[in-house]
C-alpha positions as CSV (number, residue, x, y, z in Angstrom):
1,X,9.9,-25.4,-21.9
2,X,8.5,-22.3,-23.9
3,X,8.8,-19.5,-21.4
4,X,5.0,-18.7,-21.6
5,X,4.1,-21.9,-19.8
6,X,7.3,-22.3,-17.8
7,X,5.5,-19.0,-16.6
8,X,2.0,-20.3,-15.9
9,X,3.6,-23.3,-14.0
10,X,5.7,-21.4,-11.2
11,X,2.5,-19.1,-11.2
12,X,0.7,-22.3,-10.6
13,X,2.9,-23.2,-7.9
14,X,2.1,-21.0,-5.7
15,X,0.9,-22.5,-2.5
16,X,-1.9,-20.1,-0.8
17,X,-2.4,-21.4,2.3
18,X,1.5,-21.3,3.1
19,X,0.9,-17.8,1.5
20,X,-2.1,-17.0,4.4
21,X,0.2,-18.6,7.3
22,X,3.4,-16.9,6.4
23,X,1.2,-13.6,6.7
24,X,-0.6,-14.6,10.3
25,X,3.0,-15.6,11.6
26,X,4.9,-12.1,10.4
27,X,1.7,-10.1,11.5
28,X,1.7,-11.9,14.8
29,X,5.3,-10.4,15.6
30,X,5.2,-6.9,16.8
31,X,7.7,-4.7,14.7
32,X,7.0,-0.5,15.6
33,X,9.1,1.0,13.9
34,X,12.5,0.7,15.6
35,X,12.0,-2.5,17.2
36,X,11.8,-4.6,13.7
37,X,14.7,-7.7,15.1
38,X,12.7,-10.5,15.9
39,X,11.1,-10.3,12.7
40,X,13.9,-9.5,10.4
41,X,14.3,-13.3,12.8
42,X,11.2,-14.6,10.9
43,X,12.0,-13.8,7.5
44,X,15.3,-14.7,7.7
45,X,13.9,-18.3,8.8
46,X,11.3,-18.0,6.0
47,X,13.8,-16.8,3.3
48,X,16.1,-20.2,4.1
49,X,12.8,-22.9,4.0
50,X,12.0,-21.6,0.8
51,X,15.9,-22.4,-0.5
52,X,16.8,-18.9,-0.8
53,X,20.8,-17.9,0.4
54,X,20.7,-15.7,3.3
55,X,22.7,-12.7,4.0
56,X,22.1,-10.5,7.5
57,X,23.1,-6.9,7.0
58,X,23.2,-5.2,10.6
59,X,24.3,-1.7,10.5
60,X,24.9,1.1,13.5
61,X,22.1,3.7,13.1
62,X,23.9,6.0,15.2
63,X,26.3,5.9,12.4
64,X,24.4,5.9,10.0
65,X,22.6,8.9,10.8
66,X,26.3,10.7,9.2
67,X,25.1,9.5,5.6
68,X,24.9,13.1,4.1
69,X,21.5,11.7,2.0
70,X,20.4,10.4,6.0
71,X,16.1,10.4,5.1
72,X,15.5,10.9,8.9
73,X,13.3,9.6,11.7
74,X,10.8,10.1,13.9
75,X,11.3,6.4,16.2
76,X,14.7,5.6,18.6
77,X,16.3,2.7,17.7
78,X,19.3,0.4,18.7
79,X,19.2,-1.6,15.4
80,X,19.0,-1.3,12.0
81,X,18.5,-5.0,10.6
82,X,18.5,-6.0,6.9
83,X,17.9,-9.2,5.3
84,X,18.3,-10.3,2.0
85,X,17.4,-13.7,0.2
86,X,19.2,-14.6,-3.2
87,X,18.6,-17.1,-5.7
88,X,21.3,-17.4,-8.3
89,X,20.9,-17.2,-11.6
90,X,22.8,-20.2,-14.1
91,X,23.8,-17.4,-16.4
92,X,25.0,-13.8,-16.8
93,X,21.2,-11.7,-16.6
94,X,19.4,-9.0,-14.6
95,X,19.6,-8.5,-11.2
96,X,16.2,-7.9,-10.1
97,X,15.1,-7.1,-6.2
98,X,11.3,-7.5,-4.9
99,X,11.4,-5.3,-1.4
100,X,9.5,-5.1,1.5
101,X,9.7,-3.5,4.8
102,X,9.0,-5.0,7.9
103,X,8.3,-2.7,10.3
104,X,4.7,-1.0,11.1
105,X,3.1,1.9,12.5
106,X,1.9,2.2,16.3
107,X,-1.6,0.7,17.1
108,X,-3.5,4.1,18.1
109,X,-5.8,4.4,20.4
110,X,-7.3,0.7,21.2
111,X,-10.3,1.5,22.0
112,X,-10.7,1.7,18.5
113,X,-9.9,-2.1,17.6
114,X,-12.5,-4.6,17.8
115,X,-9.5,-7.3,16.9
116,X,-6.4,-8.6,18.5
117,X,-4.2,-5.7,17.0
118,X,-1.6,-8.6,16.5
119,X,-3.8,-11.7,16.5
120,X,-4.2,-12.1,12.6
121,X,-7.8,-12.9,12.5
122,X,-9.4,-14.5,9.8
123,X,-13.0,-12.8,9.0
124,X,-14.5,-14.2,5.3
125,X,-11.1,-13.9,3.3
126,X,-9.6,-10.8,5.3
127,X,-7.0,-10.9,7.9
128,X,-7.0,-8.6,10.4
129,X,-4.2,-6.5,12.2
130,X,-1.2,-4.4,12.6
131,X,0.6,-4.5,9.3
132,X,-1.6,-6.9,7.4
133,X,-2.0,-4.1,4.6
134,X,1.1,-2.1,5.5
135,X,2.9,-4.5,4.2
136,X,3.2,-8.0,5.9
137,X,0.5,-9.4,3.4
138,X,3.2,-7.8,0.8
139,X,6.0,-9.5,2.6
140,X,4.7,-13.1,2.3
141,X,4.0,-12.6,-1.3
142,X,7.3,-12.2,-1.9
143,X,8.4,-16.0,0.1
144,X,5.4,-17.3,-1.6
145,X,6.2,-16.2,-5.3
146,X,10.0,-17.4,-4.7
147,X,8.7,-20.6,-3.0
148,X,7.1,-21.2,-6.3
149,X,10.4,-20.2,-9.2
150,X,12.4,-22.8,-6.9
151,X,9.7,-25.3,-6.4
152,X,8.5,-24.9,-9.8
153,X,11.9,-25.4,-11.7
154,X,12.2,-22.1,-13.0
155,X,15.2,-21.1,-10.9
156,X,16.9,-24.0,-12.6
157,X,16.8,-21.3,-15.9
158,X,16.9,-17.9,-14.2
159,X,19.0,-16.1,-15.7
160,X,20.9,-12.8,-13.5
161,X,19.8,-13.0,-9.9
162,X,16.9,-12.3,-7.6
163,X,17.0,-10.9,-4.1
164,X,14.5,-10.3,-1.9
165,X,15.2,-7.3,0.7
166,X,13.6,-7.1,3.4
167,X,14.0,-3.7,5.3
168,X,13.6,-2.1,8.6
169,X,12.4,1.7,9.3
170,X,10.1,2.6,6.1
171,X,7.7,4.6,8.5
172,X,9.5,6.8,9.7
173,X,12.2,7.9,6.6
174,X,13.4,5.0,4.9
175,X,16.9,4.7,6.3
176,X,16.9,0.9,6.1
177,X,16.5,1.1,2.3
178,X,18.8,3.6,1.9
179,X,21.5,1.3,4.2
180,X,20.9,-1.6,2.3
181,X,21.5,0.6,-0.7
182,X,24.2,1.7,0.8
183,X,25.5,-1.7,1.1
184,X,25.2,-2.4,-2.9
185,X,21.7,-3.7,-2.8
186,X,20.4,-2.1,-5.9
187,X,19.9,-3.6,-9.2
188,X,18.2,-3.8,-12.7
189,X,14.6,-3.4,-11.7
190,X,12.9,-3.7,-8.6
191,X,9.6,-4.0,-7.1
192,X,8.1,-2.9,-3.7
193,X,4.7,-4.6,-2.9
194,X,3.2,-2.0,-0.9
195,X,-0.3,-2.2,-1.0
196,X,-2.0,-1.0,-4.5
197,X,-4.7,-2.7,-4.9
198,X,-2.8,-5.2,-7.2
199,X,-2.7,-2.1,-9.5
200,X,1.0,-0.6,-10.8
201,X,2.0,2.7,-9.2
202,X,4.5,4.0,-11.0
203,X,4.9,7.7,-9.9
204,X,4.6,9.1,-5.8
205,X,4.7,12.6,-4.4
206,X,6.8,12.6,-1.2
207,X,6.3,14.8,2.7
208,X,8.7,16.2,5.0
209,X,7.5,16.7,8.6
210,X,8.1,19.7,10.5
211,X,8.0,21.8,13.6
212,X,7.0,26.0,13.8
213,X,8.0,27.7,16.8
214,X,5.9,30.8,17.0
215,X,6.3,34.2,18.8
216,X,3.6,35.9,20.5
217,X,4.2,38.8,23.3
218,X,2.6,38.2,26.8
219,X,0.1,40.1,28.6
220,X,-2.4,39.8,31.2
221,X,-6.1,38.7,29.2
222,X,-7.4,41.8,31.2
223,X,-5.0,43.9,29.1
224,X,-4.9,41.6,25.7
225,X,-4.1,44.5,23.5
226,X,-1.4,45.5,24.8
227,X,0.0,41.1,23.8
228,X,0.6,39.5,21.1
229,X,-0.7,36.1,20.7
230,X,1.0,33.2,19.8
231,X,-1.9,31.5,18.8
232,X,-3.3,34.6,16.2
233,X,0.1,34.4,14.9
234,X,-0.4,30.7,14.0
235,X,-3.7,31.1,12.4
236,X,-1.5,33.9,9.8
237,X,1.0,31.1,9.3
238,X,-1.5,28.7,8.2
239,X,-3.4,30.6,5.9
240,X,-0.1,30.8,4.8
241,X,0.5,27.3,4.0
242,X,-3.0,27.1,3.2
243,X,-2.7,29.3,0.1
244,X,1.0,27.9,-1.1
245,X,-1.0,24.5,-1.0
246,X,-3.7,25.7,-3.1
247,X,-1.4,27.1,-5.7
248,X,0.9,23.8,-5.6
249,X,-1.8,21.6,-6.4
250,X,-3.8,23.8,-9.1
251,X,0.1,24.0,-10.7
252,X,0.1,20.1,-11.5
253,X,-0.7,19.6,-14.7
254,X,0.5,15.4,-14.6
255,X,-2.2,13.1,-15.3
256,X,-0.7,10.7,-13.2
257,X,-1.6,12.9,-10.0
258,X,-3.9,15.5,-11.4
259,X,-6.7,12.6,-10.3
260,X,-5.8,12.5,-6.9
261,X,-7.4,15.8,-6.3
262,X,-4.8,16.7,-3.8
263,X,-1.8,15.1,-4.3
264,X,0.9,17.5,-2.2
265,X,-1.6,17.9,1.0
266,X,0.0,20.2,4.0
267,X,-1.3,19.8,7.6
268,X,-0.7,21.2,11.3
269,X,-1.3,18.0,13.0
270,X,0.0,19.1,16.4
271,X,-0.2,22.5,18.5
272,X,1.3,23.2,21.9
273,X,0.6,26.6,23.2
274,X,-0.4,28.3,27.0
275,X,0.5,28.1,30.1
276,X,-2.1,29.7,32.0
277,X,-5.8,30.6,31.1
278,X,-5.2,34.5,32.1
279,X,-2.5,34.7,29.6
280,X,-2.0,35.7,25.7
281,X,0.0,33.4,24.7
282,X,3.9,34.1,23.8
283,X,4.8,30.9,22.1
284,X,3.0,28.2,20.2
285,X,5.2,25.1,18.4
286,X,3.0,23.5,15.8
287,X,4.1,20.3,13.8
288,X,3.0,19.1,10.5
289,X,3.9,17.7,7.4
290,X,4.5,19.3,3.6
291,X,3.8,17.7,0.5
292,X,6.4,17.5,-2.0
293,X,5.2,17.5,-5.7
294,X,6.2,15.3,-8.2
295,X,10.0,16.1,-9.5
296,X,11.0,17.9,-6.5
297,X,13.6,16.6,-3.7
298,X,12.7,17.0,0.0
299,X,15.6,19.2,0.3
300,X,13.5,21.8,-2.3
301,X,10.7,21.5,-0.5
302,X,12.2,22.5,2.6
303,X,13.6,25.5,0.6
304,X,9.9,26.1,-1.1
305,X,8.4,26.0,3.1
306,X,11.2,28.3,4.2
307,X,10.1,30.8,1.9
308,X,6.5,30.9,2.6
309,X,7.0,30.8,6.2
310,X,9.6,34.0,5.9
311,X,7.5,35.9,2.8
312,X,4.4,35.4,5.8
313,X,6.6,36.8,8.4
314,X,7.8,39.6,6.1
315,X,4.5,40.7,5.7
316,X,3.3,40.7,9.3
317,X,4.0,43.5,11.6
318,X,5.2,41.7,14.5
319,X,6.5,38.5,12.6
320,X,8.9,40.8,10.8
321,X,10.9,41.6,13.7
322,X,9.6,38.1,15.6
323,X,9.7,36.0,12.9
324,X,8.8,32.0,13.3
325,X,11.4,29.2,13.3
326,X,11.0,26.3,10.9
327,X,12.5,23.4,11.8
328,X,12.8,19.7,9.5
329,X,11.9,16.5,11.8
330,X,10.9,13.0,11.2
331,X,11.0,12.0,7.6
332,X,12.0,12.9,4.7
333,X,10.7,11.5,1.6
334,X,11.3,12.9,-2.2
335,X,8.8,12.2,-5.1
336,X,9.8,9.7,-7.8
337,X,8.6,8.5,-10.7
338,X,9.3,5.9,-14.0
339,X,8.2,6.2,-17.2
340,X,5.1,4.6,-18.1
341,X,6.4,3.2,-21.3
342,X,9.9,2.0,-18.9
343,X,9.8,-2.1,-19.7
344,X,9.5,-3.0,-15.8
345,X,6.2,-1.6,-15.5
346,X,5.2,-2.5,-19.3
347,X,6.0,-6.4,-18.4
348,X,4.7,-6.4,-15.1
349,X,1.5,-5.5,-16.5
350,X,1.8,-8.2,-18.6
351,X,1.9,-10.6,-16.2
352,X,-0.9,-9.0,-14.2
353,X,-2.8,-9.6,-17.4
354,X,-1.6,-13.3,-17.8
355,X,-3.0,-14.6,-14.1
356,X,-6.0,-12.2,-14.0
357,X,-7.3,-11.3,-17.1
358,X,-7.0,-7.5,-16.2
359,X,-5.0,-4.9,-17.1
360,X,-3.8,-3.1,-14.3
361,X,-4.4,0.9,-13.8
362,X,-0.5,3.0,-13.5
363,X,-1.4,5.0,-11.2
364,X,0.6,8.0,-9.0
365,X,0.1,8.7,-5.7
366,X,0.2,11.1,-2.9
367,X,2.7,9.1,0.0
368,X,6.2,8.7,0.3
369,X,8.1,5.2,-0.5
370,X,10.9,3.5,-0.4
371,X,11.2,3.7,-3.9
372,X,12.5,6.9,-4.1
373,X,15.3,6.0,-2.1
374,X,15.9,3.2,-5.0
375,X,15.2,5.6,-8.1
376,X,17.1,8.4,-6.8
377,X,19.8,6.9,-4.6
378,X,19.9,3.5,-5.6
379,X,19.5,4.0,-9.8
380,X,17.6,1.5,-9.9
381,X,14.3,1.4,-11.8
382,X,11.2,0.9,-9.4
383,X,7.5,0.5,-9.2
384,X,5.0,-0.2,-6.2
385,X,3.0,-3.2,-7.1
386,X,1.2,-5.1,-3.8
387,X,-2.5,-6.9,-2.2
388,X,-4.4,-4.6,-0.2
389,X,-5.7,-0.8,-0.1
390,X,-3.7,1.9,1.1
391,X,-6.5,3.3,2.7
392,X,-6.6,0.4,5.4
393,X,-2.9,1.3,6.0
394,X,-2.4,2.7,9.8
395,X,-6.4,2.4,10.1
396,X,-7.7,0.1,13.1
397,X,-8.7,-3.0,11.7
398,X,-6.1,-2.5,9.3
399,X,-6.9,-6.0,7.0
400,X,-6.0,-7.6,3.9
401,X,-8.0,-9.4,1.5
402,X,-6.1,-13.1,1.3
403,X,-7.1,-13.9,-2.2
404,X,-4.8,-10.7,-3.3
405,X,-2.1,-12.1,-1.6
406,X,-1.9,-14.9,-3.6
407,X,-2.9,-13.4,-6.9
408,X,0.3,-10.8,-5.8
409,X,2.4,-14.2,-5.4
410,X,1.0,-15.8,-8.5
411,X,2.2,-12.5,-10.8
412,X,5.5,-11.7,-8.9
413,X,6.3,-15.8,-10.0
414,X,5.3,-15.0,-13.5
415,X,6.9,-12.1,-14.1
416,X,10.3,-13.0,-12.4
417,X,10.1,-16.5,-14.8
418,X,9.8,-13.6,-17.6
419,X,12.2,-11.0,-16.7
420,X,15.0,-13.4,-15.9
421,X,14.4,-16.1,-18.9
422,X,17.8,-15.3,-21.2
């Protein structure tokens, strides 16, 4: 069969409503972010009804944490549980992985959720809750598009291999990518189907989090000249980091993230400070996180917040001989990027084209992935490609619209009949 319509048929084969159930059943099992087993469970069960070889990968995160490229964390954890699905190939081709991470966010505050946070509600083609955007809906494209090669014929002519990873602990670092990376899961091509809208990102800036201890000197608010606050000193940090985030983003000249307005954003997100009402304040700790541009490593941009954080305490007259510590927590996510011309996004697009009749945006974009972990660690050429908006991502109400998980199933089955034809 001409591999057009041996294309359109495993495209065609898609079954949506196992699609929409195999979302509601992975969204219905809690997985914060270090507790991802029972549904690693799920899609391991999911991966072998759809006649794909399953291979559990469980590795020590205490351990693991001695990998000198370790990408952090910010969640305790007991387990670090990988699953991948194969289908073989009858011939010597590409190996090509589609990836997805399992675990999700914490639900907030829930007063702010007028759904089950984990009930997978159906509301006029969105479903509703805890990782539905962030990136179960993603995760159930990926059975469903598989489903569809095998139950379509088209596996009977793959050529190479095609594995589906399924990873724990993309929230907070990405260590289960870099594990299963570490394992020899890497390959030809991949994709990641983290929400994009069903458009193809092919670049992403990156963040580090991190945690300022700052000095102050104590005195009685009666006699608050003769202390130093804390607090003050904070506010000169943060102008700071205010004005080294001005000039990183006015330096960009890439018109893949020049639209994004502010594509290496820097926050304080949270301040501890005082003791007592009566007192200046002698120590604040402040967290936040740091954007890293596009073409630098989260190692430089620890370097490039070192030095603002010591040229500020240089120029201050108590910081100089007080100055602030800077410490790296959580995360730690480099930028990465493919070229546009690269023949993994060029063909993808093709197949977007092919089931939809649009041509897809490449697009950059401000967050951190797992797909720097499989540019940069893994070698292996990578773009984010996946149903829903980002923007719903670690919202309440978080939702995805149904009818792009399917489409997302219908183009991954395409362009895998494409990419692995001989």
């Amino acid at each position: 069969m001409p591999e057009a319509s041996l294309a359109a048929k495993a495209a065609a084969a898609v079954d949506g409503a196992r699609a929409i159930a195999d979302t509601a059943a992975l969204v219905r099992v809690p997985s914060i972010t270090g507790s991802e087993e029972a549904v690693q469970d799920l899609v391991a069960k999911l991966m072998a009804e759809a006649g794909l070889e399953v291979r559990r990968i469980d590795v020590d995160p205490v351990a693991f944490a001695e990998d000198p490229d370790f990408p952090g964390s910010e969640m305790p954890r007991t387990a670090l549980p990988i699953v991948v699905g194969r289908v073989p190939g009858t011939r010597p081709g590409p190996r090509v992985l589609l990836v997805g991470h399992v675990d999700v966010v914490p639900l907030g505050d829930l007063a702010n959720w007028t759904v089950e946070p984990f009930g997978a509600e159906i509301r006029d083609g969105r479903m509703y809750g805890r990782g539905t955007c962030d990136m179960k809906g993603g995760v159930a494209s990926i059975v469903a598009a598989i489903r569809a090669i095998i139950s379509s014929g088209a596996a009977a002519q793959l050529a190479g291999e095609v594995l589906f990873v399924s990873v724990p602990s993309e929230e907070d670092g990405g260590q289960g990518m870099l594990a299963a990376i570490r394992a020899g899961i890497t390959g030809d091509m991949a994709i990641i189907t983290e929400a994009t809208s069903l458009d193809v990102v092919v670049a992403h800036g990156g963040a580090i989090t991190f945690r300022l201890v700052v000095p102050g000197r104590a005195a009685h608010a009666s006699r608050r000249m003769e202390g130093v606050s804390a607090l003050a000193n904070l506010e000169t940090l943060s102008a700071a980091l205010a004005a080294d985030e001005q000039r990183r983003n006015a330096a960009e000249t890439d018109p893949l993230m020049t639209p994004l307005g502010l594509p290496y954003p820097t926050i304080i997100g949270t301040v501890a400070c005082g003791d007592w009402a009566s007192t200046v304040m002698d120590k604040v700790v402040a967290e936040g996180r740091y954007g890293v541009p596009l073409g630098r490593t989260a190692r430089q941009a620890e370097e490039d917040l070192r030095d603002v954080i010591a040229d500020a305490c240089e120029a201050d007259p108590f910081l100089r001989h007080h100055p602030a510590t800077v410490e790296i927590t959580g995360g730690r996510f480099s930028s990465a990027r493919i070229a546009v011309d690269h023949a993994l996004p060029v063909g993808l697009a093709e197949a977007v084209e092919s089931v939809t009749g649009r041509k897809p945006a490449f697009k950059g974009v401000p967050y951190g992935a797992d797909m720097r972990l499989l540019v940069n660690e893994g070698k292996t050429p990578t773009v984010i490609f996946g149903p829903g908006d980002v923007r719903l991502a670690h919202t309440a109400n978080e939702w995805v619209p149904l009818d792009e998980v399917e489409t997302c199933a219908r183009v991954l089955a395409a362009w895998l009949v494409r990419t692995t034809r001989p």
